[in-house]
Structures are given as C-alpha cells and as structure tokens.
C-alpha positions in Angstrom: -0.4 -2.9 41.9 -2.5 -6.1 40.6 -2.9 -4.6 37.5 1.1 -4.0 37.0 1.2 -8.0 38.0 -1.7 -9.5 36.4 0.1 -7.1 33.2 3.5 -8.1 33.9 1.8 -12.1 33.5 0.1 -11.3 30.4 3.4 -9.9 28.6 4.5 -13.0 29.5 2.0 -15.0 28.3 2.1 -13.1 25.0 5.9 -13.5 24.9 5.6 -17.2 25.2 3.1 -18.0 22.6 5.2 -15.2 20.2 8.1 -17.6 20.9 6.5 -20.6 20.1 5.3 -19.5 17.0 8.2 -17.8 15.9 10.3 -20.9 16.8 7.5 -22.9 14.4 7.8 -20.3 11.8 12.0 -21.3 11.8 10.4 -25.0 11.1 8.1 -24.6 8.5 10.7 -22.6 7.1 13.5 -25.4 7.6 11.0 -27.8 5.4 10.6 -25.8 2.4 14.2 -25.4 2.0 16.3 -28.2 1.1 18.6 -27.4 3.6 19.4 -27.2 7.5 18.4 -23.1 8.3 20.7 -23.2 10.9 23.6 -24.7 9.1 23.2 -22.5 6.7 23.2 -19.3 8.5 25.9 -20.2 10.8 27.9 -22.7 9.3 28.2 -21.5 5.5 27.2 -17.9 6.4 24.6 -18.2 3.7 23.1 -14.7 3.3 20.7 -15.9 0.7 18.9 -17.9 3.4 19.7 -15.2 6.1 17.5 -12.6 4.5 14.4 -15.4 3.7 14.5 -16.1 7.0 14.7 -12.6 8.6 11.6 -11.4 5.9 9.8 -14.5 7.5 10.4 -13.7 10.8 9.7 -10.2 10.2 6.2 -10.9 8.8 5.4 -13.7 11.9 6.5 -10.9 13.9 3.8 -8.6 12.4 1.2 -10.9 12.4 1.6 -12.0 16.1 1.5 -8.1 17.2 -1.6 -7.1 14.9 -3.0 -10.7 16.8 -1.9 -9.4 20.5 -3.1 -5.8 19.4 -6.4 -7.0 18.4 -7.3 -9.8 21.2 -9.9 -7.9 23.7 -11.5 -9.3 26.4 -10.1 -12.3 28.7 -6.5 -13.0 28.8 -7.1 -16.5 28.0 -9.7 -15.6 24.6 -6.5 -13.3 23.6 -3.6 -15.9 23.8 -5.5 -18.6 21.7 -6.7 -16.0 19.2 -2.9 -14.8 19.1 -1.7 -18.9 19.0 -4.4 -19.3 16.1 -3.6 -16.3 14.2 0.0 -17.2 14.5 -0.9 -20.6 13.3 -2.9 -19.7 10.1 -0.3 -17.1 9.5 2.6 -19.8 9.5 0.8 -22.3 7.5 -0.2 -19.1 4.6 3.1 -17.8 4.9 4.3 -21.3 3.9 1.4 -21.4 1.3 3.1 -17.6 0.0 6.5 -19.4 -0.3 4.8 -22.2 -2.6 3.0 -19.8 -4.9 6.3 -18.2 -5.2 8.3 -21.0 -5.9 5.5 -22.0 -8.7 5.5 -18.3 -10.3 9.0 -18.2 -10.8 11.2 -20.5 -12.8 13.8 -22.7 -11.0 13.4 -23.8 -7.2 13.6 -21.1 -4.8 15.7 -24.0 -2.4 17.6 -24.3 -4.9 18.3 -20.9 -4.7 18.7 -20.7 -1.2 21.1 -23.5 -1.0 23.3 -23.3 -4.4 25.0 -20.0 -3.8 26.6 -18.3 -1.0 26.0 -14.9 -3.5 23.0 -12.8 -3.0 20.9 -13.6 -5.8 17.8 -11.0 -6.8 14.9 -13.9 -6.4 15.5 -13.4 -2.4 15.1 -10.1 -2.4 11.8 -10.6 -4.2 10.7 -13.5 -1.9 11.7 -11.7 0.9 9.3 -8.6 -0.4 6.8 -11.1 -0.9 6.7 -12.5 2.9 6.9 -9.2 4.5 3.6 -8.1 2.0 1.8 -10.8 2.8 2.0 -10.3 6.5 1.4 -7.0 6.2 -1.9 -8.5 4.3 -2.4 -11.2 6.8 -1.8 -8.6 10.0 -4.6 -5.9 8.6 -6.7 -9.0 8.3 -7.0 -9.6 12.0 -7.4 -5.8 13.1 
C-alpha cells in the first residue's frame, strides 16, 4: 500500500509539472502570434489558430511523456529532468515555429490572425510541430 501512495504522489507530481509546461507552451505560443490565443479560439472561433495550437500542444504533450517515460531513479531527479526537457522542448518548439515562418513567404501570424478560413500553411505548420516533437521526444529516450 506505500507503493500505491508514494505512486499515486508521483502521478501527481508528474501531472503538475505536465501542467505547468503545457500552460508555458500556450505562452510561448501567445508571443509568436500577433494575437491573443484565447481570443482567438474562443471569441472569433479562429480554427486557423485552433489547429496550431492543438499540433503544439500535441507535440509538448509527446515530449513531456517520452521525458516522464525516460526519468529513472529518484522521484525528484525525474520531475526536474521532465521540467528541463519540457523546457528545452518549449523554447525548440518556439525555435521550429521561427524557422518556419522564415522558410515560408508571408508571416505565419499573419496567417493565423487574417482569416477565419482554414488556410493550407497551418496544416503544414501544424505537421511541422508534431514532427519535431516526435524528433525532440526520441531524443530523450
């Protein structure tokens, strides 16, 4: 039964830290956009900025498992590899979205923001985010 306990504390632990970055992921994504993620999503139903931001989450979310998967030994040694996995994974996603935005022509914000049509560059950026932390996620295992 101290093993179901001390288990039960790690999960959330782990849950807390995926939190934290995931809700630092939806920040780093809020600056490289030119406009409010939330607003967007909710307010002007903006499905070009939905499906950026559900690639992104999706590829944190990847990232933080292979971390959680891959931490052995103390609890403590696993949450701040997770937390600094998380963390370089946030800051190369944001790096991915950069290098994007410089391959293609336009602004991908620009993108994001100026239509409320689904335009094919998401779908591509999108592709792009989950690949990379895919990439990012073998990386740590």
């Amino acid at each position: 039964m101290q093993d179901f306990g001390y288990d039960i504390a790690a999960s959330a632990a782990y849950g807390g830290i995926a939190l934290a970055l995931l809700v630092f992921a939806w920040i780093a994504i809020d600056l490289l956009i030119p406009a409010k993620v939330g607003l967007e999503l909710l307010e002007h139903r903006n499905p070009n900025v939905a499906t950026v931001l559900a690639a992104g989450v999706l590829a944190m979310s990847i990232i933080i498992a292979s971390a959680i998967h891959a931490s052995d030994g103390k609890l403590s040694e696993g949450l701040v590899d997770t937390l600094g996995f998380g963390v370089g994974g946030i800051l190369m996603q944001a790096v991915g979205v950069w290098v994007f935005d410089m391959l293609t022509p336009g602004r991908l914000g620009d993108v994001l923001h100026g239509t409320r049509q689904l335009h094919p560059a998401v779908f591509t950026q999108a592709a792009w985010q989950i690949g990379l932390g895919i990439t990012l996620a073998a990386a740590i295992s």
